[in-house]
Jmol script that loads the backbone (N, CA, C; Angstrom):
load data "model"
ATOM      1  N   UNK A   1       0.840  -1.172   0.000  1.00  0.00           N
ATOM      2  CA  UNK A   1       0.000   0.000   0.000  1.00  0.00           C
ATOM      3  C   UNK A   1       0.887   1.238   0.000  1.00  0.00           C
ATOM      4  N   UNK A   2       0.403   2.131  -0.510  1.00  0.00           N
ATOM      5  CA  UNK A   2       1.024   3.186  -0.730  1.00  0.00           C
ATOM      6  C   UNK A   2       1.099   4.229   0.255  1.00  0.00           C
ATOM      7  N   UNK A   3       1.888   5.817   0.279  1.00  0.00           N
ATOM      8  CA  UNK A   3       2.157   6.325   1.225  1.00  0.00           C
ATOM      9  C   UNK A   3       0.363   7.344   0.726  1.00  0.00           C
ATOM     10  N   UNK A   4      -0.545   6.958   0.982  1.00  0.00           N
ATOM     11  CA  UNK A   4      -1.660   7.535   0.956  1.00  0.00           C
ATOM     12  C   UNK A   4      -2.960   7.134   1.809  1.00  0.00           C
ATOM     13  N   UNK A   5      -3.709   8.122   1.590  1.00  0.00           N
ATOM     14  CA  UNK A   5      -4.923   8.204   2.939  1.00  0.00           C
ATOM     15  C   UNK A   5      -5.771   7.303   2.614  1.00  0.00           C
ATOM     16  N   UNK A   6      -6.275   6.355   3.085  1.00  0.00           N
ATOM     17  CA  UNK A   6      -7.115   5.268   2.815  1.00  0.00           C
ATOM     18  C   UNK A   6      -8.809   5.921   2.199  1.00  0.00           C
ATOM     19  N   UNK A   7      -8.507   7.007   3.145  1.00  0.00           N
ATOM     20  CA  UNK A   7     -10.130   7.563   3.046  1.00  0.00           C
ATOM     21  C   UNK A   7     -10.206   8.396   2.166  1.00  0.00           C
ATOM     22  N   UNK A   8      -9.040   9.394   2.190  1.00  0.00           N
ATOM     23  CA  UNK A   8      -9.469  10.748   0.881  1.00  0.00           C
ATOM     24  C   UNK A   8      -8.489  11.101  -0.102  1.00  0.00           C
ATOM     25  N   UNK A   9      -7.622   9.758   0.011  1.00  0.00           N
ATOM     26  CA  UNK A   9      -6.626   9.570  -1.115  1.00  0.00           C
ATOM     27  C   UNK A   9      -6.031  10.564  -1.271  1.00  0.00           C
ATOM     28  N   UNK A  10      -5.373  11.460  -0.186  1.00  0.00           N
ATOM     29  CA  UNK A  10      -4.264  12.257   0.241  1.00  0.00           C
ATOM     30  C   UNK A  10      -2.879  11.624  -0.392  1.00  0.00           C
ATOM     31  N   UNK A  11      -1.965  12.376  -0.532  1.00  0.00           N
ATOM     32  CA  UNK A  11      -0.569  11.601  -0.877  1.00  0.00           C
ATOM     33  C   UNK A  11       0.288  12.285  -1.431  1.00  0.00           C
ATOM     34  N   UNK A  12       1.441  11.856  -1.629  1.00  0.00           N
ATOM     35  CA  UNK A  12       2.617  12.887  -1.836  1.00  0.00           C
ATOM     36  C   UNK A  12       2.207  13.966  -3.091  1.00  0.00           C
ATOM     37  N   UNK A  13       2.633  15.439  -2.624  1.00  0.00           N
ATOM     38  CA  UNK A  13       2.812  16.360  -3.625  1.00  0.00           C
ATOM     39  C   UNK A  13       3.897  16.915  -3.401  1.00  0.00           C
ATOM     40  N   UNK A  14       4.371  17.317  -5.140  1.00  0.00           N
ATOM     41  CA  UNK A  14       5.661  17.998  -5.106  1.00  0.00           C
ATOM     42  C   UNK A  14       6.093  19.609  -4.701  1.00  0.00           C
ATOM     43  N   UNK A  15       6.901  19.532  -4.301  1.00  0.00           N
ATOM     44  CA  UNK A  15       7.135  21.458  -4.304  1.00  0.00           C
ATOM     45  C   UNK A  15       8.517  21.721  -4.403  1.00  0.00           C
ATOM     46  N   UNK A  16       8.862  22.710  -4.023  1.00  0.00           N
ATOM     47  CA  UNK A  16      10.465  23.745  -4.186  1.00  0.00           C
ATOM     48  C   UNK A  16      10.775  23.810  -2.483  1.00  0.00           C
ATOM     49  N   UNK A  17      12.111  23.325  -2.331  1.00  0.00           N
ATOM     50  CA  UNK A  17      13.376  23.666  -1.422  1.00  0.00           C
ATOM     51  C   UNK A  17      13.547  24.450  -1.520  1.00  0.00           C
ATOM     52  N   UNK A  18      13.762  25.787  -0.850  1.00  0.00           N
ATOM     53  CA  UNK A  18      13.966  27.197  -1.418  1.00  0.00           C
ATOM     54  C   UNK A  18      15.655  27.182  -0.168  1.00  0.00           C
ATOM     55  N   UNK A  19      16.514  27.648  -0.868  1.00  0.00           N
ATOM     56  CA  UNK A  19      17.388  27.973   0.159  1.00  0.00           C
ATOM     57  C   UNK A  19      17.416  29.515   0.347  1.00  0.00           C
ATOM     58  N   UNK A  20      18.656  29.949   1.014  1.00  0.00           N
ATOM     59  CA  UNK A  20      18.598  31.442   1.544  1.00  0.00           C
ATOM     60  C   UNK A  20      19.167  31.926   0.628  1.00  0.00           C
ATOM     61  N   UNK A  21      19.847  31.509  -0.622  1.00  0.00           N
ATOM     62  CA  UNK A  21      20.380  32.334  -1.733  1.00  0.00           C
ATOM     63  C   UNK A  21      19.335  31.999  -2.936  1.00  0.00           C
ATOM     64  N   UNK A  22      17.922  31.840  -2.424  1.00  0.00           N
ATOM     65  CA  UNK A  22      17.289  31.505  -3.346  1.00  0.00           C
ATOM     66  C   UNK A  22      17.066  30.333  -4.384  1.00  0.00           C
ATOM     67  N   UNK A  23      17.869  29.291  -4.056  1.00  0.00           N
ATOM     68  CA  UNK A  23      18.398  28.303  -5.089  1.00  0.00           C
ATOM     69  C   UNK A  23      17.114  27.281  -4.884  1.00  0.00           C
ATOM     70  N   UNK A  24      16.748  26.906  -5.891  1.00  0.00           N
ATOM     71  CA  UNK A  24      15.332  25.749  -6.003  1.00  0.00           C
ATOM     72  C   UNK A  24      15.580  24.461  -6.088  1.00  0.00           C
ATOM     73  N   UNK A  25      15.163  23.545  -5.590  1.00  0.00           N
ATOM     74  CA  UNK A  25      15.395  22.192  -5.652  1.00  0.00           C
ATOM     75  C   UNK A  25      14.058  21.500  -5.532  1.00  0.00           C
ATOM     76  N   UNK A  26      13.395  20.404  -6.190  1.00  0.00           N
ATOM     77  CA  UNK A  26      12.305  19.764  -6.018  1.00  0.00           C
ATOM     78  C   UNK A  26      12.548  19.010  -4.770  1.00  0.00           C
ATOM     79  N   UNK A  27      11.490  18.697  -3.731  1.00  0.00           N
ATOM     80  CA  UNK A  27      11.285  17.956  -2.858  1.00  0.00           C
ATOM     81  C   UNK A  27      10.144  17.820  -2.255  1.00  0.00           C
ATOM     82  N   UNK A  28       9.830  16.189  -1.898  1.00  0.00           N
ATOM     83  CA  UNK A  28       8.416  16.028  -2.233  1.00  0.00           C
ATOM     84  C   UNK A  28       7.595  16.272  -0.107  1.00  0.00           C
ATOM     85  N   UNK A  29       6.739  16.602  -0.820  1.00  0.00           N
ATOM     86  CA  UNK A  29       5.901  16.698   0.830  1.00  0.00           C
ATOM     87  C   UNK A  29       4.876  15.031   1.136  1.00  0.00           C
ATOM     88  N   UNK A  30       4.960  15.053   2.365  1.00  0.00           N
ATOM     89  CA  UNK A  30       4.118  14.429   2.491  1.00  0.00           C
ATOM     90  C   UNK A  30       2.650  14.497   3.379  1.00  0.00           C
ATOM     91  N   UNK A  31       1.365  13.703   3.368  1.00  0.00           N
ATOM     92  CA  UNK A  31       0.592  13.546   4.473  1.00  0.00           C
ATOM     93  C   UNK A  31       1.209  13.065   5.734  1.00  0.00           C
ATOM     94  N   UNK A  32       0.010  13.677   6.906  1.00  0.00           N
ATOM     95  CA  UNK A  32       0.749  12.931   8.134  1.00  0.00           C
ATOM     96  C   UNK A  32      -0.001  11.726   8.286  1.00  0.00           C
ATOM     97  N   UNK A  33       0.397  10.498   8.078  1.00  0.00           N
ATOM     98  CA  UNK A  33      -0.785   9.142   7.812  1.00  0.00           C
ATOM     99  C   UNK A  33      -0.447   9.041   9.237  1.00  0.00           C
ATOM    100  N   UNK A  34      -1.923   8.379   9.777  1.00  0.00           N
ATOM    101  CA  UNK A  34      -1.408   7.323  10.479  1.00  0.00           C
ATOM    102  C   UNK A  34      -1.701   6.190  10.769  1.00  0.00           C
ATOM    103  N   UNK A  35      -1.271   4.997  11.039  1.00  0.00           N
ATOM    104  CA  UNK A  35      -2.308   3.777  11.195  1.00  0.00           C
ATOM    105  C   UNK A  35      -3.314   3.472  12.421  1.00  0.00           C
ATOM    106  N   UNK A  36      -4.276   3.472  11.840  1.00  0.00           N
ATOM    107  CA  UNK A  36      -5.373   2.773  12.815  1.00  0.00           C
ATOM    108  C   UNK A  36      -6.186   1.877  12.671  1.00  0.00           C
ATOM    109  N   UNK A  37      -6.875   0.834  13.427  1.00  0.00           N
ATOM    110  CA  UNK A  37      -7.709   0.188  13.728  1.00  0.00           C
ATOM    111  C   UNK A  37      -9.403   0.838  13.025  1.00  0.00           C
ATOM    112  N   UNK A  38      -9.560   0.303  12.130  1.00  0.00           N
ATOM    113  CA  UNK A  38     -11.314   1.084  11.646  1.00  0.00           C
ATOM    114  C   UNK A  38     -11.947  -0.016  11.242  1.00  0.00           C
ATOM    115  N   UNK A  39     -13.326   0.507  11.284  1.00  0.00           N
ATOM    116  CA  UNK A  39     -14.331  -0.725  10.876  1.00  0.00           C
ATOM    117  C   UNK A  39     -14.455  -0.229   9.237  1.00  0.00           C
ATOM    118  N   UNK A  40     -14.078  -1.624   8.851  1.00  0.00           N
ATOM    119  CA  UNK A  40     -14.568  -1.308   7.089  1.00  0.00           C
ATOM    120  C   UNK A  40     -15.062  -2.049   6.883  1.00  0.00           C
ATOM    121  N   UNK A  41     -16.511  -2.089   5.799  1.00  0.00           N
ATOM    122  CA  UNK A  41     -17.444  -3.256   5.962  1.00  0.00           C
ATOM    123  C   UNK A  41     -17.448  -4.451   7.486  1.00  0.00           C
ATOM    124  N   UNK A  42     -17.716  -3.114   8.399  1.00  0.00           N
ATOM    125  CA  UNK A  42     -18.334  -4.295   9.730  1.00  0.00           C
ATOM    126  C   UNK A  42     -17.177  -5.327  10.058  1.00  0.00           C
ATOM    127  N   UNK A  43     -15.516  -5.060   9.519  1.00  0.00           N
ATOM    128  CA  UNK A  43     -14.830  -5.893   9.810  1.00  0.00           C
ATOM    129  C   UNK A  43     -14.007  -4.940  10.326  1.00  0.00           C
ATOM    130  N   UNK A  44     -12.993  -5.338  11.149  1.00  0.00           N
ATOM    131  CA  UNK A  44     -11.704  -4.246  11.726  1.00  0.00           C
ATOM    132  C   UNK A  44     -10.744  -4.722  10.872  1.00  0.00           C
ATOM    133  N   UNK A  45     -10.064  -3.547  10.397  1.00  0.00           N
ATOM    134  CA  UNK A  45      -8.859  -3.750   9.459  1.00  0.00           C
ATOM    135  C   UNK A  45      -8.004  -2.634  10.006  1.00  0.00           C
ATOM    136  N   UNK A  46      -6.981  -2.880   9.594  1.00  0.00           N
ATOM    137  CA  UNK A  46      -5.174  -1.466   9.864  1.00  0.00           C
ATOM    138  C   UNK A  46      -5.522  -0.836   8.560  1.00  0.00           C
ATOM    139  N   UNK A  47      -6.137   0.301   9.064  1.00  0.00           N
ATOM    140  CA  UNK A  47      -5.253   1.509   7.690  1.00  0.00           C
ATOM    141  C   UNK A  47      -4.284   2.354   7.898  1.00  0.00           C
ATOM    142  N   UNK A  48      -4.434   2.959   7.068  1.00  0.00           N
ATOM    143  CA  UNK A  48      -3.473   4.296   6.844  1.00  0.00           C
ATOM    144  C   UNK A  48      -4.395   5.856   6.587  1.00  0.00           C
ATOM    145  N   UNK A  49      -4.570   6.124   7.663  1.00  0.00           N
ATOM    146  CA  UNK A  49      -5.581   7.323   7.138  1.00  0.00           C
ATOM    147  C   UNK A  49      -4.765   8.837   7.499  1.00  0.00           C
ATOM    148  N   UNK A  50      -5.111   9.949   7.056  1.00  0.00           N
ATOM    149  CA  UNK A  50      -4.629  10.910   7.429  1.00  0.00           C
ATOM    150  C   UNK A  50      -5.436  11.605   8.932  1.00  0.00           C
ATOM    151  N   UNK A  51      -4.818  12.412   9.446  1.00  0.00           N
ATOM    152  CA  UNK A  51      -4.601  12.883  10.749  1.00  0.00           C
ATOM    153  C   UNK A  51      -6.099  14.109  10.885  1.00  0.00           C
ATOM    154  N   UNK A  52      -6.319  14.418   9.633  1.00  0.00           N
ATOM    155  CA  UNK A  52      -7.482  15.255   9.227  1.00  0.00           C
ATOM    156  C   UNK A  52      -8.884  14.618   9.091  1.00  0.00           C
ATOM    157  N   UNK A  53      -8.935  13.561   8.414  1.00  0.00           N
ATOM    158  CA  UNK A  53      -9.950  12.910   7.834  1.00  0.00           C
ATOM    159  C   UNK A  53     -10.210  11.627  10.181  1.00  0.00           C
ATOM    160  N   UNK A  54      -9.238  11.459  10.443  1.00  0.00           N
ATOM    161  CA  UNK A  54      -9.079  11.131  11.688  1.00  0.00           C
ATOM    162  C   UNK A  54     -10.064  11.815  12.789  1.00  0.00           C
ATOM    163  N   UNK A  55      -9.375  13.348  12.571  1.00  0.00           N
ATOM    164  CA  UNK A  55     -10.044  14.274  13.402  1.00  0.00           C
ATOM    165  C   UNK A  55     -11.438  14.439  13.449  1.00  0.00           C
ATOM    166  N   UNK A  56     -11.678  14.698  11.798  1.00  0.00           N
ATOM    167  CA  UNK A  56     -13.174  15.148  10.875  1.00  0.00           C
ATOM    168  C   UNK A  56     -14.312  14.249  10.974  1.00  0.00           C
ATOM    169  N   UNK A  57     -14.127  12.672  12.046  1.00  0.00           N
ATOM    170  CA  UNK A  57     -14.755  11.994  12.141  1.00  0.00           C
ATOM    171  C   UNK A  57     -15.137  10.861  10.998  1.00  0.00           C
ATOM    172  N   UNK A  58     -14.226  10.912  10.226  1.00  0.00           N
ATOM    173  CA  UNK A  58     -14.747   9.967   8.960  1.00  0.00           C
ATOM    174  C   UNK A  58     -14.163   8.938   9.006  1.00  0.00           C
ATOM    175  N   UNK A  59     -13.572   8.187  10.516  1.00  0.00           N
ATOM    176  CA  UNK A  59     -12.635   6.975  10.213  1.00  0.00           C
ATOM    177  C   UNK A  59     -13.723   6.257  11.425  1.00  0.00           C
ATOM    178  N   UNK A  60     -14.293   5.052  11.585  1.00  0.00           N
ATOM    179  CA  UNK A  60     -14.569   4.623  12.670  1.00  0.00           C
ATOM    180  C   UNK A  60     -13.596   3.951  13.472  1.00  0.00           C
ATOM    181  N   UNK A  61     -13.432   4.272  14.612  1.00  0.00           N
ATOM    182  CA  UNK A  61     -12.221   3.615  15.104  1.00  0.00           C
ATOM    183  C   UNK A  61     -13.054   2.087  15.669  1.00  0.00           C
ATOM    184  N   UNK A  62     -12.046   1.174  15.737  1.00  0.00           N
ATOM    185  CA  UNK A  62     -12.489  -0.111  16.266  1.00  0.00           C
ATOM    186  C   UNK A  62     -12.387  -0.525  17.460  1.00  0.00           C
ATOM    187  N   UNK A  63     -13.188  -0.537  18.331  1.00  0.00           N
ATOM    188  CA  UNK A  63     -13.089  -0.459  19.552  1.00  0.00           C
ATOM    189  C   UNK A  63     -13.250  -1.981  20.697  1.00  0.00           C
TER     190      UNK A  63
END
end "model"
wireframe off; spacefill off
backbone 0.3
color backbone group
């Protein structure tokens, strides 16, 4: 599985390193995933969800 959000398919985007003389370099950002315990179809499984979609109530945790 990939470095992405199970739920809202979050995942790496690219941007610019900027240094102090201005100099550009690509480097990639990431989500903050994290794994948890959720009910998916009425079963508990490990995802990878982001820290937002976590908060926002859209993950059921498995309890």
């Amino acid at each position: 599985m990939a470095y992405v959000c199970a739920i809202c398919g979050k995942g790496r985007v690219i941007g610019m390193k900027v240094s102090h003389a201005h100099n550009k370099s690509k480097r990639p950002f990431y989500p903050n995933l994290k794994s948890v315990k959720a009910l998916v179809d009425n079963t508990t499984r490990r995802i990878k969800a982001c820290t937002r979609c976590i908060r926002s109530g859209w993950v059921t945790k498995a309890g």
